[in-house]
Backbone bond lengths (Angstrom), bond angles and torsions (degrees), N, CA, C in turn:
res aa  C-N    CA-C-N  psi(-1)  N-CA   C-N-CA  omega(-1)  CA-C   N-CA-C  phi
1 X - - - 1.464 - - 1.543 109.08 -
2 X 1.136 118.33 119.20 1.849 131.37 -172.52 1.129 102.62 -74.71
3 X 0.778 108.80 -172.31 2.513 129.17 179.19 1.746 81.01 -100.85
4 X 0.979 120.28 -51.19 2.065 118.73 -171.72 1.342 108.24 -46.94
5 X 1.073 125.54 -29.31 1.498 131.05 -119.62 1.629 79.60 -130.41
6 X 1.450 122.02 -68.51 1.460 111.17 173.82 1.186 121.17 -55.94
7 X 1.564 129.56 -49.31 1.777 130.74 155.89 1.051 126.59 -39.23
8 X 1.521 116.90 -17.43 1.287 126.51 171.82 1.867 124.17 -66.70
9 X 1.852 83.11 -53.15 1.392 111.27 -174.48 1.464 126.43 -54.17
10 X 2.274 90.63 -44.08 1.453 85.24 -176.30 1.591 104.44 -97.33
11 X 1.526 129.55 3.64 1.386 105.39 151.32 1.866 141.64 -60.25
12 X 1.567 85.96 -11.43 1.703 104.72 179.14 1.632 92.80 -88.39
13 X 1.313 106.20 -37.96 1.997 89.88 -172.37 1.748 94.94 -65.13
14 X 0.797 112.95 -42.55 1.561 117.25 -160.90 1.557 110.61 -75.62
15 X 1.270 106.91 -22.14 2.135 110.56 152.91 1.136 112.65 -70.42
16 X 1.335 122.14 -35.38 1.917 125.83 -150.35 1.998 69.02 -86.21
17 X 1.450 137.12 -87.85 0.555 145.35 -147.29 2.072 111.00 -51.36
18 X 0.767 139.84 -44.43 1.932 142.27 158.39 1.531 107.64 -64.67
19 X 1.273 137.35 -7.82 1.143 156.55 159.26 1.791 109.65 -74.42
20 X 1.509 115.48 -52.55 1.221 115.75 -171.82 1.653 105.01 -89.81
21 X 1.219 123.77 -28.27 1.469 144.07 161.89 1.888 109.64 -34.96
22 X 1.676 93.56 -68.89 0.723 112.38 176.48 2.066 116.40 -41.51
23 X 1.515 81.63 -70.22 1.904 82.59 -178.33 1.462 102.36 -62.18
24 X 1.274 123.68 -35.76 1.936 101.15 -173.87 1.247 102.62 -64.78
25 X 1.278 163.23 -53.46 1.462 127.16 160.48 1.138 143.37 -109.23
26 X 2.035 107.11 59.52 1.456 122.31 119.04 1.597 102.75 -52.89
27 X 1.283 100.13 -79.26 1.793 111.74 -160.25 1.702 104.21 -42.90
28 X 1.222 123.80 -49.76 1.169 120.96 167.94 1.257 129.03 -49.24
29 X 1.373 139.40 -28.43 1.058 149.09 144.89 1.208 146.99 -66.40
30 X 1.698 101.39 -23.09 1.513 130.04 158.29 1.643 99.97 -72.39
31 X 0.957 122.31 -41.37 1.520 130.87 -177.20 1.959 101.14 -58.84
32 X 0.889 114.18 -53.57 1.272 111.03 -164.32 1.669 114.45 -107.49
33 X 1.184 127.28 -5.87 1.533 158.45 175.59 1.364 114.28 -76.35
34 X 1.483 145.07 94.46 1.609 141.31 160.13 1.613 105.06 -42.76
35 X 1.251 106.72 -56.83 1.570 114.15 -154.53 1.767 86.03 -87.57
36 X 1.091 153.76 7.12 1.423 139.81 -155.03 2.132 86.64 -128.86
37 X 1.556 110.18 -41.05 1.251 108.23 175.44 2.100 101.11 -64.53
38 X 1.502 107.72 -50.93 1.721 105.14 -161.48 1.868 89.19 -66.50
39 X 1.094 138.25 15.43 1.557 124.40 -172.23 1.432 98.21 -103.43
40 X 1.543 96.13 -37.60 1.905 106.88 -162.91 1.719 92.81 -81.97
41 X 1.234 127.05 -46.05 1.101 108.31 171.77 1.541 136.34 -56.12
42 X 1.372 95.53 -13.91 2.023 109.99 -172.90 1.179 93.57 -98.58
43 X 1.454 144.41 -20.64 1.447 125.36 167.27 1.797 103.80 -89.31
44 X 1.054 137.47 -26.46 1.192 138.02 171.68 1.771 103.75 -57.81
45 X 1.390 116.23 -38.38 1.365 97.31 -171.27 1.838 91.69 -104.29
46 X 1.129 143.74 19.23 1.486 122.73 152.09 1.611 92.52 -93.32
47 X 1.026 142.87 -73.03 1.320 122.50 169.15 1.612 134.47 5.44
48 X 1.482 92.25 -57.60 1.706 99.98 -177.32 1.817 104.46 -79.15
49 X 2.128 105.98 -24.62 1.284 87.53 -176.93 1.410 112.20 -73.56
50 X 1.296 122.74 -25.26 1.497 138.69 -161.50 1.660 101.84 -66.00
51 X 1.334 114.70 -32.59 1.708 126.47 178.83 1.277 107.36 -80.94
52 X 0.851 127.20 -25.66 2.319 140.06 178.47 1.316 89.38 -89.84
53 X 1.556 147.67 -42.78 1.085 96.16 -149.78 1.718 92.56 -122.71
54 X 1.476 125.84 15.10 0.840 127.45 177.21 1.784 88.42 -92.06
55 X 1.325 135.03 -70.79 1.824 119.06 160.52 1.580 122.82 -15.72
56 X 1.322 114.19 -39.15 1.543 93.74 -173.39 1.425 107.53 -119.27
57 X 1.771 113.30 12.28 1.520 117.87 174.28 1.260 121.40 64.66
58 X 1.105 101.35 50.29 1.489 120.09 171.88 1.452 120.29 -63.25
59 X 1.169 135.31 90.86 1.421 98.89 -164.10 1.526 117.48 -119.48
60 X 1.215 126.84 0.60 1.468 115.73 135.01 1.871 127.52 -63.31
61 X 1.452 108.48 -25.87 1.291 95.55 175.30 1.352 122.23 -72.32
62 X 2.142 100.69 -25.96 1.212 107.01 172.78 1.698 128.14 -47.75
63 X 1.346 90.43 -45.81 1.185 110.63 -176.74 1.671 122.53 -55.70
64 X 0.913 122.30 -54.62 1.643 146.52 170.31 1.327 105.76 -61.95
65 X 1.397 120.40 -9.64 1.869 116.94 -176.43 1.507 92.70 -111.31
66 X 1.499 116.53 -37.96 1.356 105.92 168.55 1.476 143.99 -50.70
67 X 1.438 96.76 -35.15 1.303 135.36 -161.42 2.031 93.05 -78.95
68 X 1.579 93.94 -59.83 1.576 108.37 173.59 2.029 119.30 -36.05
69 X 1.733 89.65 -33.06 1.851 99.30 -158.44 1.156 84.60 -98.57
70 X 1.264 153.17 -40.31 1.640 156.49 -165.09 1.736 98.52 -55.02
71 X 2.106 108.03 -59.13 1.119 96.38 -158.08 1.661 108.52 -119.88
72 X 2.049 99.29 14.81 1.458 86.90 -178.76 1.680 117.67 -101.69
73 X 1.481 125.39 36.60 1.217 102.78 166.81 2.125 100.24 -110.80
74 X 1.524 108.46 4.88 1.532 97.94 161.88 1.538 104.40 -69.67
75 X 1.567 106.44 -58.81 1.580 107.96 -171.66 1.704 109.03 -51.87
76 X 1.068 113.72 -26.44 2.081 100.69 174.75 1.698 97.11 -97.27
77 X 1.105 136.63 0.51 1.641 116.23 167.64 1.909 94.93 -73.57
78 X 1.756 95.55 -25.46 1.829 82.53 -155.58 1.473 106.30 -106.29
79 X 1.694 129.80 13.73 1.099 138.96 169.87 1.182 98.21 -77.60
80 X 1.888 110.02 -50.42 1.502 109.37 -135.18 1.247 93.86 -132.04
81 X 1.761 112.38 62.29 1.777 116.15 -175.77 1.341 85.09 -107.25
82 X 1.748 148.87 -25.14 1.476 114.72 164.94 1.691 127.93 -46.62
83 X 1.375 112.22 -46.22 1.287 125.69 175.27 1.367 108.83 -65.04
84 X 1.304 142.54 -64.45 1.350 150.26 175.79 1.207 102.11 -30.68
85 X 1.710 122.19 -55.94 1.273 140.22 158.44 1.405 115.41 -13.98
86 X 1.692 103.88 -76.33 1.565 111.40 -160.05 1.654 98.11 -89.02
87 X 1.352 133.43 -18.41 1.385 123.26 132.30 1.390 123.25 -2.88
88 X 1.209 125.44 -112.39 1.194 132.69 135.54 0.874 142.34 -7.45
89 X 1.587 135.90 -21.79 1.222 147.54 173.11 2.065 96.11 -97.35
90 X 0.806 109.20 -45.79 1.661 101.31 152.96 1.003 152.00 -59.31
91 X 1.099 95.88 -26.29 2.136 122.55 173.02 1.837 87.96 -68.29
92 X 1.307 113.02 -84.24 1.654 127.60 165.39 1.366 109.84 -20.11
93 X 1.505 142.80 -53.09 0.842 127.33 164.05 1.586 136.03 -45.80
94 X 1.308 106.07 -55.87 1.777 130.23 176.46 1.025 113.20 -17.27
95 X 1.365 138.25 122.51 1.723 151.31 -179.04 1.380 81.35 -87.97
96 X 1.465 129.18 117.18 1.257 125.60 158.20 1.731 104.79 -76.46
97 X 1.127 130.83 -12.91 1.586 121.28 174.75 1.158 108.26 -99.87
98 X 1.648 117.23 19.89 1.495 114.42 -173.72 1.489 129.88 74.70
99 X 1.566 105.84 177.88 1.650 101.39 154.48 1.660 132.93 -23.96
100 X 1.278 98.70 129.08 1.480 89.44 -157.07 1.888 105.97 -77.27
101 X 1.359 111.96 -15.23 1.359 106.08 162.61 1.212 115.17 -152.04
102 X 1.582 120.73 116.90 1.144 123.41 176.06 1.401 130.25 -72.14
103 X 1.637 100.71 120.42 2.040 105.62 -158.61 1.183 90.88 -73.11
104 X 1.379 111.83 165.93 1.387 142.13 176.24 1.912 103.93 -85.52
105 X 1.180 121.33 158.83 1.365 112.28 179.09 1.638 104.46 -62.00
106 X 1.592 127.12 -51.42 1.345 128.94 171.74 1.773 119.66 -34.65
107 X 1.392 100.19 -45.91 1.287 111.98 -163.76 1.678 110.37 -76.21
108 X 1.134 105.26 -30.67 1.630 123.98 172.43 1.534 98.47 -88.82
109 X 1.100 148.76 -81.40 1.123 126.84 -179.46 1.910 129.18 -22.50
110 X 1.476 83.82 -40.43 1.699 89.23 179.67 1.438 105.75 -80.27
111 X 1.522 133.77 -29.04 1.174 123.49 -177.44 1.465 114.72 -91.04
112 X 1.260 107.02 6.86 1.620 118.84 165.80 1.474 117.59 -91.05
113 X 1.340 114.76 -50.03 1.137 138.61 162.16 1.791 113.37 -35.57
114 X 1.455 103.35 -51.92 1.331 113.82 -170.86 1.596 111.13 -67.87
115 X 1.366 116.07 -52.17 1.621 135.30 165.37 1.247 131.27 -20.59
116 X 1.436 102.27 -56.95 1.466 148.14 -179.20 1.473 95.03 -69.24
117 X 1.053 128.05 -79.27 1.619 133.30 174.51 1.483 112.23 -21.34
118 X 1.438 104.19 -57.30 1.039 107.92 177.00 1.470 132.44 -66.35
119 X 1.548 111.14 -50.19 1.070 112.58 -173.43 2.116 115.80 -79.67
120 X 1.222 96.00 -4.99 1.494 119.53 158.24 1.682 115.65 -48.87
121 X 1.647 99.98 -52.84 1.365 112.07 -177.87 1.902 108.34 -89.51
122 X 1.136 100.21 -38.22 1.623 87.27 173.91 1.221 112.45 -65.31
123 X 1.463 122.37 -33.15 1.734 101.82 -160.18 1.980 106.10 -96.89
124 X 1.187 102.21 10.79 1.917 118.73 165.09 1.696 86.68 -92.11
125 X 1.357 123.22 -42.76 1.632 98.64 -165.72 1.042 102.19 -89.21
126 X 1.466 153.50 -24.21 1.017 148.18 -179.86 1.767 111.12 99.67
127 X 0.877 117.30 16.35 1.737 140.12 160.70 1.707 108.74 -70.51
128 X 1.460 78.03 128.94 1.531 101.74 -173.53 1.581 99.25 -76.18
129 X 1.571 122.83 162.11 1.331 87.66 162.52 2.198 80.14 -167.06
130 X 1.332 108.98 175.80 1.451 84.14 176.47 2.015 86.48 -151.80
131 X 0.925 115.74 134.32 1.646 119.46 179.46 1.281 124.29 -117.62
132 X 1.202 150.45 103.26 1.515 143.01 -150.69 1.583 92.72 -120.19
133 X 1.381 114.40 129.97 1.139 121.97 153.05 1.216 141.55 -102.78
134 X 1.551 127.60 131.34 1.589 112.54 -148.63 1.939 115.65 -92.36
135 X 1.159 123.49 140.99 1.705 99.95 -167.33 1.452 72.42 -106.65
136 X 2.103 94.69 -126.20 1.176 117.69 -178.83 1.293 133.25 -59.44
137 X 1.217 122.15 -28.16 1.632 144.99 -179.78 1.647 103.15 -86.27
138 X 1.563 98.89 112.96 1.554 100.22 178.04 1.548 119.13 -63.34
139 X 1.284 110.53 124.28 2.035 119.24 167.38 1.341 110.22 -76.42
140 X 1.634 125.66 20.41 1.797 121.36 -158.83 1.446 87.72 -66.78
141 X 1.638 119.68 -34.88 1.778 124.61 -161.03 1.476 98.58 -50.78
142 X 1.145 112.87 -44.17 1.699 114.39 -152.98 1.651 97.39 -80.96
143 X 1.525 106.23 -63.46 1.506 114.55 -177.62 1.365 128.52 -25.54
144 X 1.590 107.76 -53.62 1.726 124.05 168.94 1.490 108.01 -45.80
145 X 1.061 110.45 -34.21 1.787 121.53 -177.51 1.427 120.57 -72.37
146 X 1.671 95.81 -35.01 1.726 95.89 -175.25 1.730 120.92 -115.92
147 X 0.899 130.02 -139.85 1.551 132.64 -167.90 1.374 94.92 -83.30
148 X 1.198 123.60 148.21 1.730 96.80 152.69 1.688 92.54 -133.71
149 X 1.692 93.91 150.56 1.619 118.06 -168.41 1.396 102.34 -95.92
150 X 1.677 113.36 -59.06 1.351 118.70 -150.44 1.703 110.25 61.71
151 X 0.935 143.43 45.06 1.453 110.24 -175.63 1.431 108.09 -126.45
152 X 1.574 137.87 -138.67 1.608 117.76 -150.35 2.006 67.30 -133.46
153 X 1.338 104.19 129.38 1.764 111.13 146.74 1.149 115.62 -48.70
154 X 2.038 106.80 112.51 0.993 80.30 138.55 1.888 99.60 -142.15
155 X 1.257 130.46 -172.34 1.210 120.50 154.15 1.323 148.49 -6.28
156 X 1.080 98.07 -74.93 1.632 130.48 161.42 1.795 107.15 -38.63
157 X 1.628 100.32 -81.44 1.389 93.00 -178.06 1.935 132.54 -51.57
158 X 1.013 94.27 -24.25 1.542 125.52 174.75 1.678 109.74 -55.67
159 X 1.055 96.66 -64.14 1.871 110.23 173.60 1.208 101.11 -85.85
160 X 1.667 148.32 -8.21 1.190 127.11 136.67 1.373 138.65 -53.25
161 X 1.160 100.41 -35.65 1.853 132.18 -175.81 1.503 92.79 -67.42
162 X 1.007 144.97 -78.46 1.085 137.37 176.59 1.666 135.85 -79.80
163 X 1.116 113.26 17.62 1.255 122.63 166.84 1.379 122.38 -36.02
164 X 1.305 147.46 123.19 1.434 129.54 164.30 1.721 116.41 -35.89
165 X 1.306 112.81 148.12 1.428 128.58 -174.64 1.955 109.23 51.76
166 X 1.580 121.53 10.95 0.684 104.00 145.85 1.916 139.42 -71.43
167 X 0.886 110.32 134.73 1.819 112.34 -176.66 1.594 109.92 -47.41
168 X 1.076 144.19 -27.27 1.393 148.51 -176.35 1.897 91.46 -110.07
169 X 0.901 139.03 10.86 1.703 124.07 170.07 1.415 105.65 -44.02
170 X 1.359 106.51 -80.88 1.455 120.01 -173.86 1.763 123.76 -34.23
171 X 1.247 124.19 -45.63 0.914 149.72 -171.93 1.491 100.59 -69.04
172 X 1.833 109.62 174.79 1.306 121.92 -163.25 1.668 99.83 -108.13
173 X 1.304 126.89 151.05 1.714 136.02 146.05 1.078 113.36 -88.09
174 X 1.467 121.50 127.39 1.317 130.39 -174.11 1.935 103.20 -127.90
175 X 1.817 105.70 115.22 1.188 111.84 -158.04 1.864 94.08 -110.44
176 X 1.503 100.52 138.48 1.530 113.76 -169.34 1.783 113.17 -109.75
177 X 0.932 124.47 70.34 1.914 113.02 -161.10 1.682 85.58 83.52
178 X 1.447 81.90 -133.26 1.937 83.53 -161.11 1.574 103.55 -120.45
179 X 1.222 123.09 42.84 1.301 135.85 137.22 1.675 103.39 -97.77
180 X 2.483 90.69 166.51 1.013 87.14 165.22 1.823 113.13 -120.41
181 X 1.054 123.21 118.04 1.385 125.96 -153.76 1.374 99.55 -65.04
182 X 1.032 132.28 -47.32 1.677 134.00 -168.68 1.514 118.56 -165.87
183 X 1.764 90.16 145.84 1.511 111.28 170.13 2.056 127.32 -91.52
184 X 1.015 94.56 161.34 1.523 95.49 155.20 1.911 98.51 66.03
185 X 1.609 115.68 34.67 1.288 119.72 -163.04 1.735 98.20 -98.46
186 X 1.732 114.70 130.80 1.368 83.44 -167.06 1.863 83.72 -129.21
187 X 1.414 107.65 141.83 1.254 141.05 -137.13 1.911 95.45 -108.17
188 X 1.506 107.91 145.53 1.763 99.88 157.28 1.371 119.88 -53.23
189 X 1.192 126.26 171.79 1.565 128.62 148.79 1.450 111.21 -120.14
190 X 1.498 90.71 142.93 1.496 95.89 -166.06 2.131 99.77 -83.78
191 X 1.365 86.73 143.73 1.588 103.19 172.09 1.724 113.27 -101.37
192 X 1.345 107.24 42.88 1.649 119.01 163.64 1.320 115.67 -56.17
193 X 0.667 143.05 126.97 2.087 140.94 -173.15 1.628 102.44 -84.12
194 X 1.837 115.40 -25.91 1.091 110.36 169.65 1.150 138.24 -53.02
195 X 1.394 103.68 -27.51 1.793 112.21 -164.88 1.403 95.37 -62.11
196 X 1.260 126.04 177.54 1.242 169.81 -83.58 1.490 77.46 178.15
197 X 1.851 131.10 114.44 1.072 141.23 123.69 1.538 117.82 -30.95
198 X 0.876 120.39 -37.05 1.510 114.97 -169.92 1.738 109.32 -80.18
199 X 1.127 89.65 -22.49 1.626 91.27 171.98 1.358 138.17 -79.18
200 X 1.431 135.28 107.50 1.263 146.84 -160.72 1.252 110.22 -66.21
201 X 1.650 121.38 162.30 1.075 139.58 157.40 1.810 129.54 -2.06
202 X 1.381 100.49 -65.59 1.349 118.36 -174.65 2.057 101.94 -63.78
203 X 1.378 122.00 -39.40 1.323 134.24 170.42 1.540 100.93 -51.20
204 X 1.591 104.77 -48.15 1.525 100.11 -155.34 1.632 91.51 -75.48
205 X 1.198 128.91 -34.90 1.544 117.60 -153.74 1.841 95.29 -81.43
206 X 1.278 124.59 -37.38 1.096 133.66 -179.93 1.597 110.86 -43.55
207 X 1.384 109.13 -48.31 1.698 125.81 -170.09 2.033 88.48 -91.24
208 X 1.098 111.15 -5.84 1.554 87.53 -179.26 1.420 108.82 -112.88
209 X 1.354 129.99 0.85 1.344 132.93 -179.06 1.843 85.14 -103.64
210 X 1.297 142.32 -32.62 1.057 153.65 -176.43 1.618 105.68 -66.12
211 X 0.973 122.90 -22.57 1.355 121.19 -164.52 1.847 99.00 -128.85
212 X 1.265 116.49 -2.92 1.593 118.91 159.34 1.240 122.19 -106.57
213 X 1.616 123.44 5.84 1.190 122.66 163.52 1.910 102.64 -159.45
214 X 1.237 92.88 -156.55 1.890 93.16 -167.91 1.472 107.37 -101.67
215 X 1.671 123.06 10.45 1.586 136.36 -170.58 1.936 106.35 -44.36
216 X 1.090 95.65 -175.18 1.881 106.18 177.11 1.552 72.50 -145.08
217 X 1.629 107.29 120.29 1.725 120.60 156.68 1.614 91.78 -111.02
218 X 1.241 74.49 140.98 2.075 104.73 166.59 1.669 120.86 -113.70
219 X 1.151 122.61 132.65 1.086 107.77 -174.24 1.420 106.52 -142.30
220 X 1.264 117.00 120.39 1.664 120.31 171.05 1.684 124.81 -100.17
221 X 1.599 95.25 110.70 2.126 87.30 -160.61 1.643 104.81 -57.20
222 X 1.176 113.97 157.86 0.823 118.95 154.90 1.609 142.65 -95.43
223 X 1.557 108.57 -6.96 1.439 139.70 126.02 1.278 124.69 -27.96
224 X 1.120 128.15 -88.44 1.333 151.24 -166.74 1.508 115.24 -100.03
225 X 1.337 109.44 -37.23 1.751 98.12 -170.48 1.313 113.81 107.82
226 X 1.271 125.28 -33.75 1.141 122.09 -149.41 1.528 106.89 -93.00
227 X 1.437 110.43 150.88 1.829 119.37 -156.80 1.680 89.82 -97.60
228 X 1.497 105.08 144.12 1.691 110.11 165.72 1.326 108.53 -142.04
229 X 1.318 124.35 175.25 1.647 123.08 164.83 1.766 101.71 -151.36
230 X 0.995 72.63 163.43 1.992 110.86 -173.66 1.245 101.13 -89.26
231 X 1.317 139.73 110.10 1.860 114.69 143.04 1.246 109.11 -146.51
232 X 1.291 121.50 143.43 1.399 135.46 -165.57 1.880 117.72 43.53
233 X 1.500 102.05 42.83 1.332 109.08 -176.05 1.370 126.54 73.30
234 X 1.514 99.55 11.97 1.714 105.88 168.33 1.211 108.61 -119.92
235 X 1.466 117.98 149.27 1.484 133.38 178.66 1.631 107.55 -102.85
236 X 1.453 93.65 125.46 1.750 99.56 178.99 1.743 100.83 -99.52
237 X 0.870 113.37 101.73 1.679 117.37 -171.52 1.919 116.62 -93.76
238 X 1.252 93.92 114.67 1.997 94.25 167.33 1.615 99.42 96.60
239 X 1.413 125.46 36.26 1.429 130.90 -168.11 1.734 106.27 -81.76
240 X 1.335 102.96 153.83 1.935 102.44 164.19 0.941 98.13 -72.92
241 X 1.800 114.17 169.52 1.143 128.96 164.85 2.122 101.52 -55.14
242 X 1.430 105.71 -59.22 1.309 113.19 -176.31 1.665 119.79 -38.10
243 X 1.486 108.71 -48.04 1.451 130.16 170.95 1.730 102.72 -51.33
244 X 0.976 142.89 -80.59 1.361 147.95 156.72 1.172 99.51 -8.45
245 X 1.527 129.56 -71.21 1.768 137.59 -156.95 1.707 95.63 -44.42
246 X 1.934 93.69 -70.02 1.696 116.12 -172.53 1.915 112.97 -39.09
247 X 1.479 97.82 -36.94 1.504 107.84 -168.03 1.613 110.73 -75.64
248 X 1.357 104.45 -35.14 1.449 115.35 -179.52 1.150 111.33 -55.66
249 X 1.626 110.95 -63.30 1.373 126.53 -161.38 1.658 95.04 -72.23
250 X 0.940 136.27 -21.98 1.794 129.96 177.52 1.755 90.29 -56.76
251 X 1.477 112.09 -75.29 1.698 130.82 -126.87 1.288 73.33 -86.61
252 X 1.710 151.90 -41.49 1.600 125.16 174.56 1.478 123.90 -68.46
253 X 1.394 123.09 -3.77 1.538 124.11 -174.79 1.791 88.76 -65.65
254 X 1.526 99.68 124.22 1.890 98.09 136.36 1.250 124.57 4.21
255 X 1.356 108.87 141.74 1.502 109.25 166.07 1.670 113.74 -84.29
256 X 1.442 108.22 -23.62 1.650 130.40 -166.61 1.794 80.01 -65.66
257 X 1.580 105.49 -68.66 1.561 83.69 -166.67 1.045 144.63 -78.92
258 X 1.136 100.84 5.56 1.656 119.52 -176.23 1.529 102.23 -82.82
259 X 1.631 132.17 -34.63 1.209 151.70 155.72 1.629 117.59 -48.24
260 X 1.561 104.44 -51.55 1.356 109.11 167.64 1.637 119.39 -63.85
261 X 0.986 124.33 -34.12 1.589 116.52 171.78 1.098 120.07 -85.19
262 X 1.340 116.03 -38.32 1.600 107.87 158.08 1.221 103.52 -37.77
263 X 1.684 127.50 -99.82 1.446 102.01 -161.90 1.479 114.16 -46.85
264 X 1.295 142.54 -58.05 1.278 98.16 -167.81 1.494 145.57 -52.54
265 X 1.741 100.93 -15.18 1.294 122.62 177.46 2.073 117.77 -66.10
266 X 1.233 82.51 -16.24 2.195 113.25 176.11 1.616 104.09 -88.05
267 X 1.687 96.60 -56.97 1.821 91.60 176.49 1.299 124.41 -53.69
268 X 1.407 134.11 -53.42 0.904 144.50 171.38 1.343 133.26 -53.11
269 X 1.891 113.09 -31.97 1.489 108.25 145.28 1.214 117.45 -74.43
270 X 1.026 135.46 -5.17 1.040 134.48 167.43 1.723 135.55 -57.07
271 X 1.471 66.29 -43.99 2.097 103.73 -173.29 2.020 97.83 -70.60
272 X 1.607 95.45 -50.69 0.952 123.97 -175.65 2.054 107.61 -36.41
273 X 1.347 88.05 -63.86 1.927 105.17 175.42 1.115 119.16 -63.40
């Protein structure tokens, strides 16, 4: 085996690999994207027309599909440069070392614990309130924008933060490890066609900071009471306080351990056969 021959090799790992980069967030974005799913479907069906009518020799249709592939990936850089945009503005975000501090089971328990408390008491008072938690995908964009606290979760401050006629009510909490870095943070809203008309502002920004990075939004109506969350661009709507607790403590475990039981959860059928 030469020095050519290995320089060779890992320039092919290192194509296969910005190649596969690349498609995990297409698909990731197609995943969480209205207008990014209706795009992939409109090149999927000139595709299929371009295969029909090149078989039965079509040749005005040929023509007009050709014409379409020549000049339609300027016209989708320049339809779809918001998205391309926040594309990219996500890539840029990404903690390649991850979460910036990995809690301890104690330390997550207590900042679950603390949440819950709170949002226990807002959604009996009828206090709006909206809580974003930050994973892998940096929130620095939003933070620079809003109050920043730094201080230790707990309850208390939480249902202070949003108190009626407090100055930060309206606004978002954005939680870093087990501080909460800042108040009064105010978030996109997502333009999903799915949502629920009936659902206000604070829903929409929750599902739209939720669907531009990998966060857990919480949201307590201030309508109704009722607790929901955001994750991976879906809205869990009309939750218990308890449901929230269970959900938290899943989506904050480690990635290591969530990896570690999987396999053992493989070994053991394994063992099992």
């Amino acid at each position: 085996m030469t020095l050519d021959y290995i320089v060779e090799l890992v320039k092919k790992l290192i194509d296969v690999l910005l190649v596969w980069l690349v498609l995990y967030y297409i698909l990731k974005s197609l995943r969480k994207n209205v207008k990014m799913i209706l795009l992939f479907k409109g090149i999927l069906f000139i595709v299929v027309l371009k295969v029909i009518s090149d078989w039965l020799d079509l040749v005005t249709i040929t023509s007009l599909i050709d014409y379409a592939i020549m000049w339609g990936p300027l016209a989708l850089i320049i339809i779809f440069q918001p998205e391309i945009r926040n594309v990219l503005e996500q890539i840029g975000r990404s903690q390649l070392l991850g979460r910036h501090k990995t809690l301890t089971v104690d330390e997550r328990e207590k900042m679950v614990y603390e949440i819950t408390q709170a949002l226990d008491y807002l959604k009996k008072s009828r206090i709006g309130a909206l809580i974003v938690i930050e994973r892998d995908v940096s929130l620095n964009e939003y933070i620079e924008k809003s109050k920043k606290l730094y201080a230790d979760i707990s309850s208390e401050l939480l249902i202070s933060i949003f108190f009626p006629n407090n100055p930060l009510h309206d606004g978002g909490v954005i939680i870093q490890g087990d501080k909460i870095t800042s108040a009064g943070a105010v978030f996109p809203t997502s333009d999903n066609i799915k949502i629920s008309k009936r659902l206000g502002t604070r829903h929409r920004a929750a599902l739209g900071i939720a669907e531009e990075s990998d966060c857990i939004s919480i949201i307590a109506s201030e309508e109704t009471g009722r607790l929901s969350l955001a994750i991976g661009g879906e809205l869990h709507y009309n939750l218990t306080t308890d449901e929230v607790k269970l959900m938290l403590l899943e989506e904050l475990r480690p990635k290591k351990a969530i990896i570690e039981e999987e396999t053992e959860e493989v070994d053991s059928e394994e063992d099992n056969q």
